[in-house]
C-alpha positions in Angstrom: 43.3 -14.5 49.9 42.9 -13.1 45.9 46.3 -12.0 44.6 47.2 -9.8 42.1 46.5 -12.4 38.9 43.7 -14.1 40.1 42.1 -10.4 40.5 43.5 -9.2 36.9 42.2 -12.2 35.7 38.8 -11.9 37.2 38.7 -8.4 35.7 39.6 -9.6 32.3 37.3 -12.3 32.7 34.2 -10.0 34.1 34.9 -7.2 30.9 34.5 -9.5 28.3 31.5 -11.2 29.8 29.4 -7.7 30.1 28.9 -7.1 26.3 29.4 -11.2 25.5 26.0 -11.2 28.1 24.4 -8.2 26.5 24.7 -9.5 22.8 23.2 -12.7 23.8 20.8 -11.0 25.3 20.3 -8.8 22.6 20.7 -12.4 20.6 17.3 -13.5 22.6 15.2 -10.7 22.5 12.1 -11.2 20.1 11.7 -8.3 17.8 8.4 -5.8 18.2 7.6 -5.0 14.8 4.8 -2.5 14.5 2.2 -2.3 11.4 -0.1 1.0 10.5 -2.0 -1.2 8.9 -4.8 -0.1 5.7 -8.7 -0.8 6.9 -9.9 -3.5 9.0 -8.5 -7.0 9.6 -9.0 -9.3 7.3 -6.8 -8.1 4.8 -5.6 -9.9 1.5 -2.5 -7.8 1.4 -1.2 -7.8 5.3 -1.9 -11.7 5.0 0.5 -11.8 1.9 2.8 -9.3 4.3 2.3 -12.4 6.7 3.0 -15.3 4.7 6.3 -13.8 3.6 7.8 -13.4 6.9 6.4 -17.1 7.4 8.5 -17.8 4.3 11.4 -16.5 5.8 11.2 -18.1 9.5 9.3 -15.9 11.3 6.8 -17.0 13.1 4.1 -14.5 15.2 3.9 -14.7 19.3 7.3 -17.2 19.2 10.2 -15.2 17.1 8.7 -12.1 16.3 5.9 -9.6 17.8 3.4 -8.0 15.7 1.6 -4.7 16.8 -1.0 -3.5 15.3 -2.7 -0.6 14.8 -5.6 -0.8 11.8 -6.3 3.0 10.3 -9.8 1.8 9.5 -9.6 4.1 6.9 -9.0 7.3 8.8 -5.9 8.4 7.5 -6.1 11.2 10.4 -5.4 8.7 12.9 -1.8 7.8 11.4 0.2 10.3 13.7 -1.5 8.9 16.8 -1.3 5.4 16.3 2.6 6.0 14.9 2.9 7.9 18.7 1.4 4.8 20.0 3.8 1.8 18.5 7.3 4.3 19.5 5.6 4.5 22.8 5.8 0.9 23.3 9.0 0.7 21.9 8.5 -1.4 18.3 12.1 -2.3 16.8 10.6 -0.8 12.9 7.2 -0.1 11.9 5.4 -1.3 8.7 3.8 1.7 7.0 1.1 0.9 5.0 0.1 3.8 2.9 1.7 6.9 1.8 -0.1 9.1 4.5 1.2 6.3 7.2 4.4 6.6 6.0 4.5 10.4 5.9 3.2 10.5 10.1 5.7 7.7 10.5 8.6 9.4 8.8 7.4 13.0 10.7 7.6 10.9 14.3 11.2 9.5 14.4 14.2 9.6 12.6 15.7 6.6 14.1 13.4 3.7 14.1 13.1 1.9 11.0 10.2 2.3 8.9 9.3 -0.2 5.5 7.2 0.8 2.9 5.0 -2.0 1.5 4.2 -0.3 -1.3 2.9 3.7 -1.4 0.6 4.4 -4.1 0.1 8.1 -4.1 3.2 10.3 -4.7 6.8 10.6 -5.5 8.7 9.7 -1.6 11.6 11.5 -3.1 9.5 14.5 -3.5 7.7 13.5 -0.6 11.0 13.8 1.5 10.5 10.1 2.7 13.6 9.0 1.3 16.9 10.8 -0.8 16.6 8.6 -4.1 15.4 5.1 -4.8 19.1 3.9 -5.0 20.7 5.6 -1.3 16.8 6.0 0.6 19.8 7.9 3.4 17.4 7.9 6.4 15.3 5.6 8.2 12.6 4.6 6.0 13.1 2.0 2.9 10.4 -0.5 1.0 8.5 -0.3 -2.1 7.1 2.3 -4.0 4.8 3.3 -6.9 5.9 5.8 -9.5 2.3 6.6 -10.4 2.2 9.6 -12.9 1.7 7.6 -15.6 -1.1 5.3 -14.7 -4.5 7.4 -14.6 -3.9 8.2 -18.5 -3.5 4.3 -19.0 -6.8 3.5 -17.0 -8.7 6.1 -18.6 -7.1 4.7 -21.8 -8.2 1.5 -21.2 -11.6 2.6 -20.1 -12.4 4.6 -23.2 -11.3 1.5 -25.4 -14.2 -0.4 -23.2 -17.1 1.9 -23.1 -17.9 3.0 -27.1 -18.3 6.8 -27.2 -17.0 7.4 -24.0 -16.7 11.2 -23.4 -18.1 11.8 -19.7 -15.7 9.8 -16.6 -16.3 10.6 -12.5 -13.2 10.3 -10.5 -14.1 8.9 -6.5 -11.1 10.2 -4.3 -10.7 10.8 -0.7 -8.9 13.3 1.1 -5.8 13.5 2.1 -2.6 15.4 2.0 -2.3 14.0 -1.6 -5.2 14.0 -3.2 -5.2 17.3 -4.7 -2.2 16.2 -6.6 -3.8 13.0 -7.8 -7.1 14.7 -8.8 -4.5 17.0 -11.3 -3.1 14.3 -12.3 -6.7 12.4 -13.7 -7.8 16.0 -14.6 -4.6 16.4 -17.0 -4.9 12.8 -18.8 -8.3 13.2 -19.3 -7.7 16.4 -21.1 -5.3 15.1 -23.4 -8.0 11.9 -24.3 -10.7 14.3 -24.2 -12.8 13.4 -21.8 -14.3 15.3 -19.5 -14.1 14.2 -16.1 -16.3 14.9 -12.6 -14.3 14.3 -9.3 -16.3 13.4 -6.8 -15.0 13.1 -2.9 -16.2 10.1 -0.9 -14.9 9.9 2.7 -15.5 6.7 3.7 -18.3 3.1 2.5 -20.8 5.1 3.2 -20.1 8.0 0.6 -20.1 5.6 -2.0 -23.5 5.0 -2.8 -24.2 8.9 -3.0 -21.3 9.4 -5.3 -22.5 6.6 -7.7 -25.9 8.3 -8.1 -24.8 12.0 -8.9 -22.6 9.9 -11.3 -25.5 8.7 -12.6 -27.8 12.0 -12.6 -24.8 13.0 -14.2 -24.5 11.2 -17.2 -22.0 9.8 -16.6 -20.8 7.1 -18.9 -17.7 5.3 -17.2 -15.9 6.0 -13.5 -12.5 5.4 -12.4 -11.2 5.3 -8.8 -8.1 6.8 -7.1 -5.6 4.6 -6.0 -5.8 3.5 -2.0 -6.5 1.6 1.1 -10.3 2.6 1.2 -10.6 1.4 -2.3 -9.2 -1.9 -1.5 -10.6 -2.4 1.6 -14.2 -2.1 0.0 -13.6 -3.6 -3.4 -16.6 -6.0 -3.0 -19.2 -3.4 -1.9 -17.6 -1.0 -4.8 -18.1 -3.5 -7.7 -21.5 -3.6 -6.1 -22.6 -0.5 -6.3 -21.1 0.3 -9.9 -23.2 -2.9 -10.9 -26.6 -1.8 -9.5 -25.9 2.0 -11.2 -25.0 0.5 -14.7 -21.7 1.9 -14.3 -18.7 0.6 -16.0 -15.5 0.9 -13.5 -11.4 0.6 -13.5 -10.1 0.0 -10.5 -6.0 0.5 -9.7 -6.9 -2.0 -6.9 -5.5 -6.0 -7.5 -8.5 -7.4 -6.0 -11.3 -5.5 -7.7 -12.5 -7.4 -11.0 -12.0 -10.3 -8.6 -14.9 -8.9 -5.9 -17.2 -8.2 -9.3 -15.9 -5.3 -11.0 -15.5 -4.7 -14.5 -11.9 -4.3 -14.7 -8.4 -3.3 -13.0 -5.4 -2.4 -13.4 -2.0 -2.0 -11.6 0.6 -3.4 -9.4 -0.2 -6.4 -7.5 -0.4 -4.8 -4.0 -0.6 -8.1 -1.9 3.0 -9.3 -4.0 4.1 -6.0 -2.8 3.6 -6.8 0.7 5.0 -9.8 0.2 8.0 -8.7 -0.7 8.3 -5.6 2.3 8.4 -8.9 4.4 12.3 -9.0 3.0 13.1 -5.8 4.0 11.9 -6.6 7.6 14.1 -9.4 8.0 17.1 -7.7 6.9 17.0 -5.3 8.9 16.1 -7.4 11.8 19.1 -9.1 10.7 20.9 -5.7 11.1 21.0 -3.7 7.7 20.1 -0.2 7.5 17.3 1.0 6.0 19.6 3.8 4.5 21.5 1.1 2.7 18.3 -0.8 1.3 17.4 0.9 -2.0 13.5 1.2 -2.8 12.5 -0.9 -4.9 9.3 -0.2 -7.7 6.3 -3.1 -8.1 7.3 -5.9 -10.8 3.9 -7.3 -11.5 1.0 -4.9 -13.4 -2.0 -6.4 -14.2 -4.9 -5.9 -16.4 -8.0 -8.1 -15.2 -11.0 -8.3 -17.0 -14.5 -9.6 -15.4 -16.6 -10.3 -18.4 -19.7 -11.9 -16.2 -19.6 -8.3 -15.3 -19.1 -7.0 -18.7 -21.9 -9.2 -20.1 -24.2 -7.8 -17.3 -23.2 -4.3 -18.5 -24.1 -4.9 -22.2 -20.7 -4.5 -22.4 -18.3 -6.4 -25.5 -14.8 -6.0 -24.5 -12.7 -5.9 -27.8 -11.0 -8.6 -28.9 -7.5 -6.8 -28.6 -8.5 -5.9 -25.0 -8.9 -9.3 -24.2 -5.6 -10.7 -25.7 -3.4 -7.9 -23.8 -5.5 -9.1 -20.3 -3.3 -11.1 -17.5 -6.0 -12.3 -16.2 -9.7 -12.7 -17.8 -12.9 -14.0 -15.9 -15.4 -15.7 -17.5 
């Protein structure tokens, strides 16, 4: 027969173990992270994304689940597939664009979201976050304050094409492109050049836009920053090759597929580095307590077996300010 202390100490006993059992339960769950992921696998910049949660001890299908959903390169299909990872009840969610993090931010207020590093907009103006230092909500990562860099492509174009005067802009649509479009439009004006936007939705736009460049006159093109731009870097340089066209790229990877030239933050370091932000707050921070951080690394890379086939001579000057230069 159970007396009084042998039931009190059962009780005891029985209270603590409940949350003791649920934490190492909690303890032994493997974390769902999910990824709105740029383009089509494979993907120089989710690998990098990959390798740094390697780095820091997690490893796919044994301590940690990825999910993921690949835009390729609608950005209309962001709210769905956001609907879809919450639905299956992901732990965070990797956003890999601006427009990805905008449907992620719109669906939940609770789940954490990491920015591997947006590319179009302010995402204090954007509402995303309160200020780089105290992000206050749910969503923390790496951003791009990118006012400043269509002047310094265009600069850097003009310096490579002599008596440059006529530039076409490729973007894509998107809640931010008319933004971006005013911002090319405005440094172009003030290095007086006179530049043609022209929309491409998708790789198969691309070749059309290169010849009304071409019809056009046009002596030199520059692309918007984004995922459809990376994604298709190869077929891009391509293109601009077969039309004559000299190109800048914001895009890490372009000169590298056969481009003239790019230049900008190295997206796949970028990624990288989101991979510390997923740990922590796997590890239990809060995304409000994170502050954003901005890209470290800009590059300037210079093809000049691309130049050369251009009938190009990149200055001197251009070449000794180059990070990278391929010969």
């Amino acid at each position: 027969m159970m007396n009084r202390r042998t039931f009190l100490r059962g009780l005891t006993l029985g209270t603590l173990a409940a949350p003791l059992a649920a934490e190492a339960q909690q303890a032994g769950k493997v974390p769902r992270v999910g990824v709105l992921a740029p383009g089509r696998p494979p993907n120089v910049a989710v690998e990098a994304f990959r390798r740094g949660l390697r780095d820091l001890g997690h490893v796919e299908e044994q301590n940690i689940v990825l999910v993921w959903r690949w835009d390729e390169d609608r950005p209309d299909r962001h709210a769905a597939m956001t609907h879809d990872l919450l639905q299956l009840n992901v732990d965070l969610i990797v956003a890999g664009s601006t427009v990805a993090s905008i449907a992620a931010k719109n669906a939940t207020k609770t789940t954490p979201i990491v920015m591997p590093a947006i590319g179009l907009g302010d995402p204090v103006e954007l509402g995303l976050i309160q200020s780089f230092a105290h992000p206050g909500g749910n969503v923390t990562g790496l951003a791009l304050r990118t006012h400043e860099l269509p002047g310094k492509r265009l600069e850097l174009l003009k310096e490579t094409v002599p008596g440059l005067t006529r530039v076409a802009l490729l973007w894509n649509r998107n809640p931010l492109a008319p933004a971006l479009v005013k911002e090319h439009e405005s440094a172009a004006r003030t290095l007086r050049l006179e530049l043609k936007p022209l929309e491409v939705k998708g790789l198969d736009d691309f070749a059309g836009a290169f010849q009304t460049a071409t019809r056009g006159r046009v002596q030199g093109l520059i692309m918007s920053q984004g995922t459809l731009y990376f994604t298709h870097a190869a077929q891009i340089a391509t293109l601009a090759l077969e039309n004559g066209m000299p190109t800048i790229s914001g895009e890490t990877i372009y000169a590298q597929a056969g481009g003239l030239m790019n230049y900008g933050p190295d997206i796949p370091d970028s990624w990288r580095r989101a991979a510390r932000y997923v740990d922590k707050i796997l590890k239990g921070a809060r995304p409000a307590d994170l502050p954003v951080e901005q890209p470290t690394k800009f590059e300037l890379v210079i093809n000049l077996k691309t130049a050369k086939k251009l009938g190009l001579t990149i200055p001197q000057m251009l070449l000794l300010r180059a990070d990278h230069v391929i010969e």
